[in-house]
Phi, psi and omega in degrees: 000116185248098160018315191247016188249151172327323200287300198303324186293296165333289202282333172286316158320327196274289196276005154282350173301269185287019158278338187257350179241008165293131184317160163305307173308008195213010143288028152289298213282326168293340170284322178308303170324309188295308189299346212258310187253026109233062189260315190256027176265001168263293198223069207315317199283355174271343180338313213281348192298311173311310196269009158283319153279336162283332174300312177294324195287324216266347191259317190289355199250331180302288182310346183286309155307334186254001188262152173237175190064217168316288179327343197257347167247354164274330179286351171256016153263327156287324178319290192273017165281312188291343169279332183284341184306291201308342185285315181292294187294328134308334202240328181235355200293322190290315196278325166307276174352295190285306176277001186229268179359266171338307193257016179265314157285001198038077200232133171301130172301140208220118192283159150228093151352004183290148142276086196297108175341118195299127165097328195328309212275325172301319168312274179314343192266309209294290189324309183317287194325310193306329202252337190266315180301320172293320145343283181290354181088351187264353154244157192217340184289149185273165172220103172332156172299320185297315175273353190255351164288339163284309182317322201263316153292010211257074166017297194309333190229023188293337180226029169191022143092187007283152181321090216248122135299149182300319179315334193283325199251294219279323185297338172296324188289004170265333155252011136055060204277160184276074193312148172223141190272126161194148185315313182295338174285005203227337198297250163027280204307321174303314183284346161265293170326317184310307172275006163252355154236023118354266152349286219266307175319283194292344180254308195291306201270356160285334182294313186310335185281004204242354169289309180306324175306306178307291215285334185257019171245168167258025200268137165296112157258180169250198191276314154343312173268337160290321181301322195290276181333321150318295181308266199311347161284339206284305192292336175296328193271339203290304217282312171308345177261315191287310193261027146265337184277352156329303189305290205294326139003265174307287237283303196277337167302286178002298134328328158085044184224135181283141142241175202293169158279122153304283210222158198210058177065038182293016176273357165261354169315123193268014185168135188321330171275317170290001167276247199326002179253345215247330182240159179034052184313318184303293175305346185265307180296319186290335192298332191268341194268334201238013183196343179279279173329295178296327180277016177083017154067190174277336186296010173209052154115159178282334187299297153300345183273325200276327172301286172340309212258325171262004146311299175303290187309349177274295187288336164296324151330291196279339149300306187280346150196172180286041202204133159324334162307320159331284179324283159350280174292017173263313171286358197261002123307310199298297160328279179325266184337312172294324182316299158326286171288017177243336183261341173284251302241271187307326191259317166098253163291314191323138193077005191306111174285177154307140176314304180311327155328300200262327173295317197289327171333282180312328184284322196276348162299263222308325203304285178298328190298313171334334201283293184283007185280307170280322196297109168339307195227175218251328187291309169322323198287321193285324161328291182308308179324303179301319204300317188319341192248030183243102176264119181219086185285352200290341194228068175279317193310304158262014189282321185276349173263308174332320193236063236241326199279299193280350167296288164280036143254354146310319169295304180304335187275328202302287153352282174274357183316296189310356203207027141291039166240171181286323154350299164286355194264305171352308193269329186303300193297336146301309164305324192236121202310134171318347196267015179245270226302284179357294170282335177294326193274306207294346180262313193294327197264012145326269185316336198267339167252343144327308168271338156357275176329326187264350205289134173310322172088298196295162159244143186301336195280348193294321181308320234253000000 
Protein backbone atom coordinates (compact mmCIF):
# COMPACT_ATOMS: atom_id res chain seq x y z
CA UNK A 1 0.00 0.00 0.00
CA UNK A 2 1.74 3.12 -1.10
CA UNK A 3 1.15 6.66 0.74
CA UNK A 4 0.09 8.24 -2.86
CA UNK A 5 -2.25 5.48 -4.23
CA UNK A 6 -6.38 5.73 -3.70
CA UNK A 7 -6.09 2.32 -1.56
CA UNK A 8 -3.48 3.85 1.06
CA UNK A 9 -6.16 7.07 1.00
CA UNK A 10 -9.25 4.61 1.94
CA UNK A 11 -7.45 2.92 4.04
CA UNK A 12 -5.80 6.09 6.26
CA UNK A 13 -9.63 7.38 6.44
CA UNK A 14 -11.05 3.88 7.68
CA UNK A 15 -8.20 4.02 10.37
CA UNK A 16 -8.46 7.58 11.22
CA UNK A 17 -12.35 6.72 11.86
CA UNK A 18 -11.34 4.08 14.46
CA UNK A 19 -8.44 6.53 16.17
CA UNK A 20 -10.75 8.76 16.97
CA UNK A 21 -13.40 6.50 18.51
CA UNK A 22 -10.93 4.01 19.97
CA UNK A 23 -10.15 4.37 23.66
CA UNK A 24 -6.95 6.51 24.05
CA UNK A 25 -5.93 3.00 26.12
CA UNK A 26 -6.22 0.93 23.16
CA UNK A 27 -4.52 2.83 20.50
CA UNK A 28 -1.40 0.88 20.57
CA UNK A 29 -3.49 -2.18 19.54
CA UNK A 30 -5.04 -0.62 16.69
CA UNK A 31 -2.15 0.55 15.52
CA UNK A 32 -0.52 -2.99 15.58
CA UNK A 33 -3.47 -4.19 13.80
CA UNK A 34 -3.83 -1.17 11.46
CA UNK A 35 0.07 -1.72 10.69
CA UNK A 36 -0.58 -5.61 9.99
CA UNK A 37 -2.78 -4.84 7.03
CA UNK A 38 -0.80 -2.43 5.79
CA UNK A 39 2.21 -4.25 5.83
CA UNK A 40 0.68 -7.14 4.17
CA UNK A 41 -1.18 -5.50 1.33
CA UNK A 42 1.96 -6.19 -0.44
CA UNK A 43 3.30 -9.42 -0.08
CA UNK A 44 0.86 -11.15 2.64
CA UNK A 45 3.26 -14.56 3.22
CA UNK A 46 6.25 -12.49 4.04
CA UNK A 47 3.63 -10.51 6.91
CA UNK A 48 5.15 -13.16 9.59
CA UNK A 49 8.92 -11.72 9.24
CA UNK A 50 8.34 -8.00 11.37
CA UNK A 51 6.48 -10.07 13.86
CA UNK A 52 9.13 -12.48 13.97
CA UNK A 53 11.57 -9.90 14.83
CA UNK A 54 9.76 -8.45 16.97
CA UNK A 55 8.95 -11.47 19.31
CA UNK A 56 12.77 -12.21 18.98
CA UNK A 57 14.00 -8.49 19.71
CA UNK A 58 11.25 -8.48 22.40
CA UNK A 59 12.50 -11.85 24.36
CA UNK A 60 15.91 -10.59 23.81
CA UNK A 61 15.39 -7.31 25.66
CA UNK A 62 13.61 -9.20 28.56
CA UNK A 63 16.61 -11.11 29.09
CA UNK A 64 18.61 -7.64 29.01
CA UNK A 65 17.00 -6.13 31.90
CA UNK A 66 17.52 -9.09 33.93
CA UNK A 67 21.08 -10.06 32.88
CA UNK A 68 24.18 -8.66 34.64
CA UNK A 69 28.06 -8.79 33.55
CA UNK A 70 29.26 -10.73 30.88
CA UNK A 71 26.16 -12.38 30.67
CA UNK A 72 24.35 -9.00 29.74
CA UNK A 73 26.59 -8.77 26.64
CA UNK A 74 26.37 -12.07 25.11
CA UNK A 75 22.70 -11.45 25.55
CA UNK A 76 22.68 -8.29 23.05
CA UNK A 77 24.85 -10.47 20.93
CA UNK A 78 22.83 -13.32 20.64
CA UNK A 79 19.93 -10.92 20.21
CA UNK A 80 21.24 -9.03 17.57
CA UNK A 81 22.63 -12.08 15.52
CA UNK A 82 19.16 -13.81 15.54
CA UNK A 83 17.53 -10.24 14.22
CA UNK A 84 20.33 -9.98 11.38
CA UNK A 85 19.83 -13.54 10.68
CA UNK A 86 16.28 -13.13 8.40
CA UNK A 87 18.44 -10.04 6.58
CA UNK A 88 21.32 -11.61 5.66
CA UNK A 89 19.51 -14.38 4.25
CA UNK A 90 16.82 -12.28 2.20
CA UNK A 91 18.89 -9.82 1.21
CA UNK A 92 22.74 -10.62 1.20
CA UNK A 93 22.60 -14.47 0.91
CA UNK A 94 22.72 -14.14 -3.24
CA UNK A 95 25.82 -11.60 -2.81
CA UNK A 96 27.70 -13.41 0.12
CA UNK A 97 27.23 -16.67 -2.53
CA UNK A 98 28.33 -15.33 -5.50
CA UNK A 99 30.75 -13.03 -4.55
CA UNK A 100 32.81 -14.62 -1.97
CA UNK A 101 31.61 -18.49 -1.98
CA UNK A 102 31.17 -19.49 -5.56
CA UNK A 103 34.57 -18.43 -6.74
CA UNK A 104 36.34 -19.57 -3.53
CA UNK A 105 35.02 -22.95 -3.90
CA UNK A 106 34.90 -22.77 -7.67
CA UNK A 107 31.28 -22.99 -7.54
CA UNK A 108 28.76 -22.55 -10.04
CA UNK A 109 27.14 -18.34 -10.00
CA UNK A 110 23.78 -19.06 -8.68
CA UNK A 111 20.45 -16.38 -8.65
CA UNK A 112 18.55 -16.25 -5.27
CA UNK A 113 14.83 -15.74 -5.89
CA UNK A 114 13.90 -14.26 -2.26
CA UNK A 115 11.14 -11.98 -2.46
CA UNK A 116 12.88 -9.37 0.22
CA UNK A 117 10.71 -8.37 2.97
CA UNK A 118 9.28 -4.68 2.48
CA UNK A 119 11.09 -2.73 4.91
CA UNK A 120 13.77 -5.17 6.48
CA UNK A 121 16.71 -3.35 6.70
CA UNK A 122 14.60 -0.14 8.55
CA UNK A 123 13.43 -2.95 10.81
CA UNK A 124 16.45 -4.42 11.73
CA UNK A 125 18.24 -0.82 11.84
CA UNK A 126 15.39 0.37 14.34
CA UNK A 127 15.53 -3.24 16.81
CA UNK A 128 19.36 -2.70 16.71
CA UNK A 129 18.78 0.98 18.10
CA UNK A 130 16.19 -0.47 20.68
CA UNK A 131 18.65 -3.18 22.23
CA UNK A 132 21.88 -1.33 22.14
CA UNK A 133 20.49 1.58 23.73
CA UNK A 134 19.09 -0.64 26.52
CA UNK A 135 22.38 -2.07 26.58
CA UNK A 136 23.90 0.85 27.44
CA UNK A 137 21.52 1.95 29.72
CA UNK A 138 20.08 5.27 27.63
CA UNK A 139 16.85 4.16 27.40
CA UNK A 140 15.94 2.52 30.77
CA UNK A 141 11.90 2.57 30.74
CA UNK A 142 10.13 -0.56 30.75
CA UNK A 143 8.16 -1.65 27.87
CA UNK A 144 5.09 -4.12 27.34
CA UNK A 145 4.96 -6.07 24.20
CA UNK A 146 2.21 -4.28 23.13
CA UNK A 147 3.91 -0.86 23.08
CA UNK A 148 6.80 -2.37 22.05
CA UNK A 149 5.11 -3.89 18.81
CA UNK A 150 3.25 -0.49 17.86
CA UNK A 151 7.02 1.19 18.01
CA UNK A 152 8.41 -1.11 15.57
CA UNK A 153 5.36 -1.50 13.79
CA UNK A 154 3.75 1.89 13.42
CA UNK A 155 2.93 2.10 9.44
CA UNK A 156 3.90 6.05 8.63
CA UNK A 157 7.47 4.61 8.94
CA UNK A 158 7.10 0.72 9.18
CA UNK A 159 8.86 0.45 5.70
CA UNK A 160 11.39 3.46 4.76
CA UNK A 161 11.53 4.87 7.74
CA UNK A 162 13.08 7.28 9.35
CA UNK A 163 15.01 5.17 11.70
CA UNK A 164 13.07 6.04 15.21
CA UNK A 165 15.12 5.48 18.51
CA UNK A 166 13.04 4.20 21.27
CA UNK A 167 13.20 7.83 22.89
CA UNK A 168 11.83 9.19 19.67
CA UNK A 169 8.92 6.84 19.53
CA UNK A 170 7.69 4.74 22.43
CA UNK A 171 7.18 7.41 24.74
CA UNK A 172 4.58 9.57 22.78
CA UNK A 173 2.66 5.99 22.30
CA UNK A 174 2.65 5.99 26.41
CA UNK A 175 1.31 8.99 26.44
CA UNK A 176 -1.34 8.16 24.48
CA UNK A 177 -2.01 11.58 23.76
CA UNK A 178 -6.08 12.93 22.28
CA UNK A 179 -6.59 14.10 19.38
CA UNK A 180 -8.62 16.96 18.53
CA UNK A 181 -9.60 17.83 15.33
CA UNK A 182 -9.19 21.84 14.23
CA UNK A 183 -8.60 23.54 11.10
CA UNK A 184 -5.15 24.78 12.64
CA UNK A 185 -4.09 21.57 13.68
CA UNK A 186 -4.47 19.64 10.38
CA UNK A 187 -3.54 22.78 8.03
CA UNK A 188 0.27 21.71 8.52
CA UNK A 189 0.13 17.84 8.36
CA UNK A 190 -2.06 18.50 5.16
CA UNK A 191 0.37 20.56 3.54
CA UNK A 192 3.33 18.42 4.23
CA UNK A 193 1.74 15.55 2.88
CA UNK A 194 0.40 17.74 -0.03
CA UNK A 195 3.96 18.49 -0.77
CA UNK A 196 5.40 15.20 -0.70
CA UNK A 197 3.37 14.07 -3.14
CA UNK A 198 3.93 16.88 -4.88
CA UNK A 199 7.58 15.45 -4.74
CA UNK A 200 7.04 12.54 -5.97
CA UNK A 201 4.21 13.05 -9.00
CA UNK A 202 5.63 15.92 -10.58
CA UNK A 203 9.67 15.65 -9.84
CA UNK A 204 10.53 12.08 -9.04
CA UNK A 205 8.30 10.19 -11.02
CA UNK A 206 8.21 12.49 -14.43
CA UNK A 207 11.85 12.80 -13.76
CA UNK A 208 12.40 9.20 -13.61
CA UNK A 209 11.73 8.95 -17.73
CA UNK A 210 14.59 10.78 -18.71
CA UNK A 211 17.00 8.56 -16.27
CA UNK A 212 15.77 4.97 -17.46
CA UNK A 213 16.72 6.09 -21.13
CA UNK A 214 20.43 6.74 -19.93
CA UNK A 215 20.98 3.92 -16.59
CA UNK A 216 18.33 1.02 -18.37
CA UNK A 217 19.41 0.92 -21.84
CA UNK A 218 22.26 -0.23 -23.25
CA UNK A 219 22.19 2.67 -25.63
CA UNK A 220 25.40 5.35 -26.45
CA UNK A 221 24.29 9.14 -25.21
CA UNK A 222 25.93 11.91 -25.61
CA UNK A 223 27.11 14.00 -23.07
CA UNK A 224 24.02 15.90 -22.74
CA UNK A 225 21.68 13.38 -22.21
CA UNK A 226 23.80 11.65 -20.09
CA UNK A 227 24.47 14.83 -17.73
CA UNK A 228 20.60 15.74 -17.97
CA UNK A 229 20.05 11.99 -16.55
CA UNK A 230 22.72 12.23 -13.56
CA UNK A 231 21.28 15.91 -12.78
CA UNK A 232 17.53 14.51 -12.95
CA UNK A 233 18.70 11.23 -10.65
CA UNK A 234 19.94 13.42 -7.96
CA UNK A 235 16.58 15.46 -7.81
CA UNK A 236 14.45 11.99 -8.63
CA UNK A 237 15.98 9.81 -5.32
CA UNK A 238 15.93 13.33 -3.15
CA UNK A 239 12.10 14.17 -4.04
CA UNK A 240 10.89 10.14 -3.79
CA UNK A 241 12.38 9.65 -0.33
CA UNK A 242 12.13 13.20 1.01
CA UNK A 243 8.19 13.39 -0.17
CA UNK A 244 7.50 9.77 1.23
CA UNK A 245 9.07 11.15 4.21
CA UNK A 246 6.96 14.22 4.04
CA UNK A 247 4.01 12.09 3.53
CA UNK A 248 4.47 9.77 6.59
CA UNK A 249 5.07 13.31 8.36
CA UNK A 250 1.41 14.46 7.81
CA UNK A 251 0.09 10.96 8.12
CA UNK A 252 1.55 10.74 11.49
CA UNK A 253 0.65 14.49 12.64
CA UNK A 254 -2.69 13.54 12.11
CA UNK A 255 -2.15 11.11 14.74
CA UNK A 256 -0.86 13.28 16.78
CA UNK A 257 2.73 11.74 16.71
CA UNK A 258 6.19 13.98 16.10
CA UNK A 259 8.61 11.84 13.79
CA UNK A 260 12.26 12.95 13.91
CA UNK A 261 13.73 15.33 10.82
CA UNK A 262 14.90 13.06 7.86
CA UNK A 263 16.47 15.91 5.51
CA UNK A 264 17.05 18.96 6.17
CA UNK A 265 17.83 20.77 2.10
CA UNK A 266 20.78 18.42 1.91
CA UNK A 267 21.62 19.92 -2.12
CA UNK A 268 22.95 22.73 0.18
CA UNK A 269 25.19 21.45 1.74
CA UNK A 270 28.62 23.03 1.62
CA UNK A 271 30.85 19.74 2.18
CA UNK A 272 30.41 16.05 1.88
CA UNK A 273 30.41 15.85 5.84
CA UNK A 274 27.35 18.77 5.67
CA UNK A 275 25.61 16.57 3.15
CA UNK A 276 25.51 13.57 5.83
CA UNK A 277 24.61 15.84 8.39
CA UNK A 278 21.76 17.03 6.11
CA UNK A 279 20.64 14.03 4.26
CA UNK A 280 18.70 10.91 5.26
CA UNK A 281 19.76 12.10 8.99
CA UNK A 282 18.20 9.22 11.11
CA UNK A 283 20.85 6.73 9.14
CA UNK A 284 23.67 8.91 9.22
CA UNK A 285 23.10 9.36 12.89
CA UNK A 286 22.64 5.47 13.42
CA UNK A 287 25.79 4.65 11.16
CA UNK A 288 27.73 6.99 13.29
CA UNK A 289 26.29 6.25 17.05
CA UNK A 290 26.20 2.49 16.46
CA UNK A 291 29.33 1.44 14.30
CA UNK A 292 31.51 4.78 13.50
CA UNK A 293 31.87 5.69 17.44
CA UNK A 294 32.19 1.88 18.89
CA UNK A 295 35.16 1.74 16.23
CA UNK A 296 36.51 4.37 18.09
CA UNK A 297 35.30 7.20 16.30
CA UNK A 298 38.12 10.22 16.46
CA UNK A 299 39.57 9.12 19.50
CA UNK A 300 42.74 6.80 18.40
CA UNK A 301 44.51 8.79 15.72
CA UNK A 302 44.25 9.93 12.26
CA UNK A 303 45.14 7.06 10.64
CA UNK A 304 42.34 5.07 12.43
CA UNK A 305 40.02 7.62 12.34
CA UNK A 306 40.26 7.49 8.70
CA UNK A 307 40.04 3.70 8.46
CA UNK A 308 36.95 4.19 10.73
CA UNK A 309 34.93 6.67 8.61
CA UNK A 310 35.28 4.31 5.01
CA UNK A 311 34.33 1.31 7.00
CA UNK A 312 31.27 2.97 8.44
CA UNK A 313 30.59 4.35 4.76
CA UNK A 314 31.21 0.63 3.20
CA UNK A 315 28.64 -0.32 5.17
CA UNK A 316 26.27 2.14 4.87
CA UNK A 317 26.91 1.08 1.24
CA UNK A 318 26.37 -2.15 1.54
CA UNK A 319 22.86 -1.19 3.60
CA UNK A 320 21.15 0.07 0.93
CA UNK A 321 21.75 -2.92 -1.51
CA UNK A 322 23.18 -6.03 -2.19
CA UNK A 323 26.06 -5.14 -4.99
CA UNK A 324 29.05 -3.93 -5.36
CA UNK A 325 28.02 -0.84 -7.06
CA UNK A 326 26.62 0.08 -3.53
CA UNK A 327 29.95 -0.84 -1.78
CA UNK A 328 31.34 1.44 -4.11
CA UNK A 329 29.08 4.38 -3.65
CA UNK A 330 29.86 3.89 0.14
CA UNK A 331 33.36 4.14 -0.38
CA UNK A 332 33.49 6.83 -2.68
CA UNK A 333 31.87 9.18 0.28
CA UNK A 334 33.95 7.36 3.03
CA UNK A 335 37.03 8.92 0.84
CA UNK A 336 35.52 12.18 0.34
CA UNK A 337 34.75 12.12 3.94
CA UNK A 338 38.71 11.21 4.79
CA UNK A 339 39.93 13.76 2.17
CA UNK A 340 38.28 15.93 4.34
CA UNK A 341 38.98 15.43 7.49
CA UNK A 342 42.75 14.83 6.51
CA UNK A 343 42.85 18.26 4.63
CA UNK A 344 40.87 19.98 8.13
CA UNK A 345 43.70 18.30 10.19
CA UNK A 346 46.97 19.56 7.91
CA UNK A 347 45.59 22.60 6.18
CA UNK A 348 42.72 23.74 8.98
CA UNK A 349 41.09 26.79 6.96
CA UNK A 350 43.49 27.21 4.21
CA UNK A 351 41.86 27.21 0.58
CA UNK A 352 38.43 27.92 2.08
CA UNK A 353 36.11 28.49 -0.76
CA UNK A 354 32.83 30.70 -1.30
CA UNK A 355 29.95 29.09 0.07
CA UNK A 356 28.25 29.07 -3.73
CA UNK A 357 31.36 27.07 -4.44
CA UNK A 358 31.48 24.70 -1.94
CA UNK A 359 28.08 23.82 -2.65
CA UNK A 360 28.22 23.61 -6.19
CA UNK A 361 31.28 21.47 -5.69
CA UNK A 362 29.37 19.24 -3.24
CA UNK A 363 25.93 18.74 -5.37
CA UNK A 364 28.23 17.37 -8.46
CA UNK A 365 30.71 14.97 -5.91
CA UNK A 366 27.09 13.46 -4.53
CA UNK A 367 25.67 13.98 -8.20
CA UNK A 368 28.08 11.82 -9.93
CA UNK A 369 29.15 8.99 -6.81
CA UNK A 370 25.10 8.60 -7.64
CA UNK A 371 25.91 6.65 -11.01
CA UNK A 372 26.66 3.87 -8.83
CA UNK A 373 23.95 4.07 -6.46
CA UNK A 374 21.95 3.82 -9.64
CA UNK A 375 23.65 1.94 -12.25
CA UNK A 376 22.83 -2.43 -12.21
CA UNK A 377 26.72 -3.13 -12.68
CA UNK A 378 30.04 -1.58 -12.14
CA UNK A 379 30.34 -2.33 -15.87
CA UNK A 380 27.30 0.17 -16.86
CA UNK A 381 28.38 2.68 -13.96
CA UNK A 382 31.68 2.91 -15.99
CA UNK A 383 29.81 2.91 -19.17
CA UNK A 384 27.61 6.31 -18.06
CA UNK A 385 31.15 7.84 -17.22
CA UNK A 386 32.76 7.20 -20.74
CA UNK A 387 29.16 8.74 -22.51
CA UNK A 388 30.48 12.33 -20.64
CA UNK A 389 32.99 12.12 -22.72
CA UNK A 390 30.93 11.87 -26.06
CA UNK A 391 30.62 15.62 -26.55
CA UNK A 392 28.16 16.71 -29.08
CA UNK A 393 27.60 20.26 -28.73
CA UNK A 394 26.32 21.39 -32.48
CA UNK A 395 22.95 20.29 -31.45
CA UNK A 396 22.72 21.70 -27.60
CA UNK A 397 19.92 24.30 -28.93
CA UNK A 398 18.02 21.36 -29.58
CA UNK A 399 18.78 19.16 -27.27
CA UNK A 400 17.68 22.02 -24.72
CA UNK A 401 14.06 22.21 -26.54
CA UNK A 402 13.28 18.46 -26.88
CA UNK A 403 13.96 18.31 -22.98
CA UNK A 404 12.70 21.87 -21.97
CA UNK A 405 10.38 20.41 -19.08
CA UNK A 406 12.64 18.49 -17.31
CA UNK A 407 15.25 20.93 -17.51
CA UNK A 408 13.22 23.42 -15.85
CA UNK A 409 12.09 21.52 -13.41
CA UNK A 410 15.58 20.74 -12.27
CA UNK A 411 16.19 24.17 -12.25
CA UNK A 412 13.06 25.11 -10.53
CA UNK A 413 13.80 22.43 -7.69
CA UNK A 414 17.74 23.51 -7.80
CA UNK A 415 16.40 27.19 -7.23
CA UNK A 416 13.65 26.69 -3.92
CA UNK A 417 15.84 23.62 -2.47
CA UNK A 418 17.08 25.87 0.34
CA UNK A 419 13.50 26.80 1.67
CA UNK A 420 12.66 22.76 1.57
CA UNK A 421 12.05 22.68 5.28
CA UNK A 422 9.48 22.01 7.41
CA UNK A 423 9.89 25.54 9.19
CA UNK A 424 8.89 27.17 6.24
CA UNK A 425 5.86 24.91 5.32
CA UNK A 426 5.02 25.46 8.78
CA UNK A 427 4.86 29.10 8.64
CA UNK A 428 2.95 29.16 5.53
CA UNK A 429 -0.04 26.90 6.99
CA UNK A 430 0.05 28.80 10.19
CA UNK A 431 0.35 32.20 8.51
CA UNK A 432 -1.42 32.19 5.93
CA UNK A 433 -5.29 32.91 5.71
CA UNK A 434 -7.74 30.44 4.74
CA UNK A 435 -9.10 31.80 1.90
CA UNK A 436 -5.20 31.80 0.13
CA UNK A 437 -4.22 28.18 1.88
CA UNK A 438 -7.46 26.64 0.22
CA UNK A 439 -7.09 27.39 -3.21
CA UNK A 440 -3.55 27.14 -2.70
CA UNK A 441 -3.80 22.93 -1.55
CA UNK A 442 -6.67 23.12 -4.54
CA UNK A 443 -4.05 24.11 -7.35
CA UNK A 444 -1.24 21.82 -6.09
CA UNK A 445 -3.32 18.94 -5.79
CA UNK A 446 -4.56 19.77 -9.52
CA UNK A 447 -1.23 19.75 -10.80
CA UNK A 448 -0.47 16.67 -8.28
CA UNK A 449 -3.52 14.23 -9.95
CA UNK A 450 -2.26 15.68 -13.59
CA UNK A 451 0.42 14.27 -13.17
CA UNK A 452 -0.62 11.44 -11.17
CA UNK A 453 -1.90 9.04 -14.00
CA UNK A 454 1.90 8.47 -15.51
CA UNK A 455 3.09 7.92 -12.31
CA UNK A 456 5.42 4.90 -11.44
CA UNK A 457 3.62 4.71 -7.67
CA UNK A 458 6.84 2.73 -6.21
CA UNK A 459 9.49 4.37 -4.10
CA UNK A 460 13.24 3.61 -4.35
CA UNK A 461 13.55 3.30 -0.70
CA UNK A 462 11.39 0.36 -0.49
CA UNK A 463 13.83 -2.06 -2.51
CA UNK A 464 15.84 -1.15 0.45
Amino acid sequence: MIFSSIDFLLFFISYFIFHLITPISKRNVLIIIGSTIFYSWWLPYNTWVPFFLIFTAFIGYRKLIKARGQKRFITLIISLILIYFPLIIFKYSGFIYNSFLAPFFRLEESSFDFAIPLGISFITFTLTSFLVDVYKNKYKEKVDLVTFSAYILYFPQLIAGPILRPNELIPQLKKKLKSKISLNKISFPILIFTIGCLKKFLFADYISIFVERVFDTNLINNSLETLLAIYAFSVQIYCDFSGYTDMAIGVSLLLGINLPTNFLSPYQASSITDFWKRWHITLSNFLRDYIYIPLGGNRKGLSLQSRNLIFTMLIGGLWHGASWTFVIWGGIHGLGLTILRLKKHFLGNVFRLPRFLSILITFNFVSFAWIFFRAKTITRSFEILKQLLVFDLSSFSQFCSENSFPIMLISFFLLTHKWDKWDYLKQISNNLPSRFFIPLLFVLWLIIISFASSSSGAFIYFDF
